[in-house]
N, C-alpha and C positions, 0 to 999 in steps of 0.2 A: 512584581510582574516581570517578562520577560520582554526588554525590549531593545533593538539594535539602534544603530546610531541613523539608520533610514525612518526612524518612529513605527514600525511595524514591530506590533506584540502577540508574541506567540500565544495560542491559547490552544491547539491541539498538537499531542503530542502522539507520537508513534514509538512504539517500544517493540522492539526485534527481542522474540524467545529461545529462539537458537538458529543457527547457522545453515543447521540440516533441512534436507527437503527428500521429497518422495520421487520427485520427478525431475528432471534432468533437462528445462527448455533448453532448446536451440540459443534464444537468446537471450538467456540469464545465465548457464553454467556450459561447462564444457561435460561430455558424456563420464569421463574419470579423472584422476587427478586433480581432485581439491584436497586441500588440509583444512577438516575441518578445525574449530572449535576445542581446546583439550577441556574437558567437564569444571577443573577447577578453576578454568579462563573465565565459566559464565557466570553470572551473577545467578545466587538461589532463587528461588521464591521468596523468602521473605527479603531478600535486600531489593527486589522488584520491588515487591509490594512498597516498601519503605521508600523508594526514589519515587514511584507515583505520588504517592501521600504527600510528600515533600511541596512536589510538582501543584496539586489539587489547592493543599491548605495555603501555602506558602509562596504561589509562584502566578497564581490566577492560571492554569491550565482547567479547558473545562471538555473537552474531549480526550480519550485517549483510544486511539489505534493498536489491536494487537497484531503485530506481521512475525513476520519469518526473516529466511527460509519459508517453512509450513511450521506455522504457529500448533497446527495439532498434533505435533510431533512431542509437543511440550506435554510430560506427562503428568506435572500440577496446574495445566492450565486451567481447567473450572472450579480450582481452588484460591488460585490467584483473581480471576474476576468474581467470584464471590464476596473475595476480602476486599477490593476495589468496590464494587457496588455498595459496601458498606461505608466507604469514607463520606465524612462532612463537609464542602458537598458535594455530591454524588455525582461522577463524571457523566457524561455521553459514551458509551462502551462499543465498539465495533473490533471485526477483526478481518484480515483480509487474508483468505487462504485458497487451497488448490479445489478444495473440496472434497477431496478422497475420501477423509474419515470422519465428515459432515452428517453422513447417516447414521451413524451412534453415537456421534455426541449433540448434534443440534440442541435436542429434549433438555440436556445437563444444561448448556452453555444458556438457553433459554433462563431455566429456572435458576441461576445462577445469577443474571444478571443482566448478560450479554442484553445490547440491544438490536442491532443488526449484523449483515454480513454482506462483504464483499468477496466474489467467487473467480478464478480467471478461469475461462474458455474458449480458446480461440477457434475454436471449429464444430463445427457440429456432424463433420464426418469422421467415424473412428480411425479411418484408415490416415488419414490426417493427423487428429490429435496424437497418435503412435509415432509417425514423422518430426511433429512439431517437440513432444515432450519426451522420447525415448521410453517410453511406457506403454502398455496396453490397460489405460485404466477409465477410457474415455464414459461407460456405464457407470462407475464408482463417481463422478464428478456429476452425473446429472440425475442417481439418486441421491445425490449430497446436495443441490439443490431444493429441488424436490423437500426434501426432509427440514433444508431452511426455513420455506417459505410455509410449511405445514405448521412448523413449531413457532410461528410467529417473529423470526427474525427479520424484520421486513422495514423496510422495503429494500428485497436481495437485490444487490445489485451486482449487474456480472460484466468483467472485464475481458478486454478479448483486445490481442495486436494481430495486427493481420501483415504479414510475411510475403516477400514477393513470390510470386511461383508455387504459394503453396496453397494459403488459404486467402488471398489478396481482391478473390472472387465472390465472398461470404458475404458481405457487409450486407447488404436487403436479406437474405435468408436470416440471417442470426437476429436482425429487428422484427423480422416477423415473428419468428420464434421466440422471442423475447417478449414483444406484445402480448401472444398466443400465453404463455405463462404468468403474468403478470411478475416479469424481472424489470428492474431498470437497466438496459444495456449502454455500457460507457467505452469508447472506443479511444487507446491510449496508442500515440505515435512511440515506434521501437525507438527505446534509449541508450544509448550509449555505457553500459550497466552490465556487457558480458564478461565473464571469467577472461574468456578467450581473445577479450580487442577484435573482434571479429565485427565490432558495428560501422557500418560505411551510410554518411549524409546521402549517398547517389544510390536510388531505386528506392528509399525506403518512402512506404507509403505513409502520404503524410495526410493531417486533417482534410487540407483541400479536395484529396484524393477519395477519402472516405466519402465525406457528403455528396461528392458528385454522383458516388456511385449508390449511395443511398437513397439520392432523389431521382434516380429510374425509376424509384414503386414508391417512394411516399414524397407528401409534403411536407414539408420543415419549413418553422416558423419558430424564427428565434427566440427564447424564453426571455432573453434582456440582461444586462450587468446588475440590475437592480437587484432581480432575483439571485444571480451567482455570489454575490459577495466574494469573498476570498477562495471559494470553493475552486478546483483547480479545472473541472470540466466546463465546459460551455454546452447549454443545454438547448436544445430545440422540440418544440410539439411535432408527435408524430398525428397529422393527417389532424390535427384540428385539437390534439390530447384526447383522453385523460395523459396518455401517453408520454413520456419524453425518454429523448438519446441525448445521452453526454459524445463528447469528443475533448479528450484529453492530450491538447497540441505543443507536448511539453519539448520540444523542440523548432517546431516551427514558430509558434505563438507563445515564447515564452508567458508565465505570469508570476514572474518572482515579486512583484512589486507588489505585488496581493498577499503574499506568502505568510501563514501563521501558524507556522508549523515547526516544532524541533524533535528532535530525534535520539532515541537512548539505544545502542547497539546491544546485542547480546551480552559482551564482556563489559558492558558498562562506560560503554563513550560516548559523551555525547557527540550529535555529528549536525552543524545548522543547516545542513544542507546535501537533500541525494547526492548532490556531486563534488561536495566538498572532499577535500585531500589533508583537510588536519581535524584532527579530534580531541575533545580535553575529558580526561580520565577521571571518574567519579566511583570507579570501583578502588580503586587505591585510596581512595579520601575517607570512602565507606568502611574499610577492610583495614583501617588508621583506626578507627575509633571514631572520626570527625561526628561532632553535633550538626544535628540537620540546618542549623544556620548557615554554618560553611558550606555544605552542601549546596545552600541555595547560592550562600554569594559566587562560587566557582563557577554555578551554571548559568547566573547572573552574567559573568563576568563572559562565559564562551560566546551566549546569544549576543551581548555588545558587538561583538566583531565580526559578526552575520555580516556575509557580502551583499554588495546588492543583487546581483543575481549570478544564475549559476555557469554563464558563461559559454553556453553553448552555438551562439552565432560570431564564440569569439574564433579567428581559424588559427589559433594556437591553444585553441581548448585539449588538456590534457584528461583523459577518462580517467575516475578514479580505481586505487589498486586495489579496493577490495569490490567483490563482486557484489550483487544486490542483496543475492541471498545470506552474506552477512553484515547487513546494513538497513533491512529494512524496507519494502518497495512502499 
């Protein structure tokens, strides 16, 4: 198992397929000048496939997250969760993407494996998503939707940061509309995770902020800890349920103390923690030769020194230097 010197054991893991994205947020990437990725930096398919396996048989991991960048950029992605739904035994499969190219692959990703999906949208006006994401693809994201929850990848759930000045106004609109579709809409506080260092604690909208402004138009009733377990959102009944809204308050309400999660980057580092600033290299051990024992004891050996948490109410917290979208959201 995977477990740090706090007693918390990893068992869902997150695995970044490349660097790249389609769209360009405000506050994940700067509009140009990133360096991506060079091809023979990322780990193939099959050495993926192979650290998962690791991870499954050998590590007790029993969910695995596919992220980005945009995971559908990865052009053996529904061959790699194919080969994953096959392992003994069989993970929890999700993937968290922009949803662009969600309408032609849903159907694959379905019959492949895949169990659900997580979608980000932070607005439901176009003229906004073009502001927010440096894109005009705001129709491309909500037939990608659409298409998730037709092929049964459910229960979609859609993410959304809401921005001062821009879309900071949405919050009761996007739960209605959320309702109205049967999504689960989870509301994440902006993190400190841009290319550009451009995140400031002053104005951003935090969880307090959201729920006040979502109980204008509904009721909330707290779903409970009992229910949450390590999950990183806090959930509330809308208007009595079936309903519920996450608020993901990873800034103000830390929850690292709950945290069972470790993380494999594109080039193959492992990383314990979004915000962590040191990584231990498993593509070098892999690309050695190493037998999947060493494997495991390295990454044994990285989660031991999991901090206890990621240090964001510390006020000499430093942002990490790589941005999200090569690390995983």
């Amino acid at each position: 198992m995977l477990i740090d010197t706090y007693g918390r054991v990893a068992t869902d893991l997150r695995v970044s397929l490349t660097d790249r994205c389609n769209l360009r947020c405000t506050y994940c990437m700067p509009e140009e000048g990133l360096q991506w990725l060079a091809k023979p930096d990322l780990l193939t398919d099959d050495e993926i496939v192979r650290l998962i396996d690791i991870a499954v048989t050998s590590l007790g991991i029993e969910e695995v997250r596919f992220t980005g960048g945009e995971p559908l950029l990865r052009p053996g992605l529904v061959g790699i969760v194919e080969r994953v739904a096959a392992l003994e035994p069989r993970p929890q499969m999700s993937l968290t993407t922009n949803g662009i190219g969600l309408k032609r692959t849903a159907a694959a990703l379905k019959a492949a494996g895949l169990d659900r999906v997580n979608v980000s949208l932070d607005t439901l006006r176009p003229d906004v998503f073009k502001t927010l994401t440096r894109r005009d693809r705001h129709k491309d994201v909500i037939e990608g939707l659409h298409a998730a929850r037709d092929a049964g990848l459910t229960p979609v759930k859609v993410n959304s940061v809401l921005m001062p000045g821009l879309n900071d106004d949405e919050a009761p609109d996007l739960l209605a509309w959320a309702v109205e579709h049967e999504y689960e809409l989870r509301f994440i506080e902006q993190m400190p995770l841009d290319a550009q260092h451009g995140w400031k604690r002053d104005g951003m909208i935090t969880a307090g902020d959201i729920l006040t402004s979502l109980r204008t138009r509904f009721d909330l009733t707290p779903e409970g800890e009992e229910k949450r377990g390590s999950a990183p959102a806090e959930r509330w009944l809308v208007d009595g349920g079936p309903h519920v809204v996450g608020v993901i308050a990873s800034v103000t309400r830390p929850f690292c103390a709950a945290c069972d999660r470790t993380r494999l980057t594109a080039d193959g580092q492992i990383r314990t923690c979004l915000f962590a600033r040191e990584e231990t290299d498993l593509r070098a051990a892999l690309r050695s030769g190493a037998p999947d024992e060493e494997i495991a004891r390295i990454w044994r050996l990285a989660m031991w020194g999991k901090k206890a948490g990621a240090g964001l109410d510390d006020p000499t917290f430093v942002q990490p230097d790589r941005p999200m979208s090569a690390i995983g959201g």
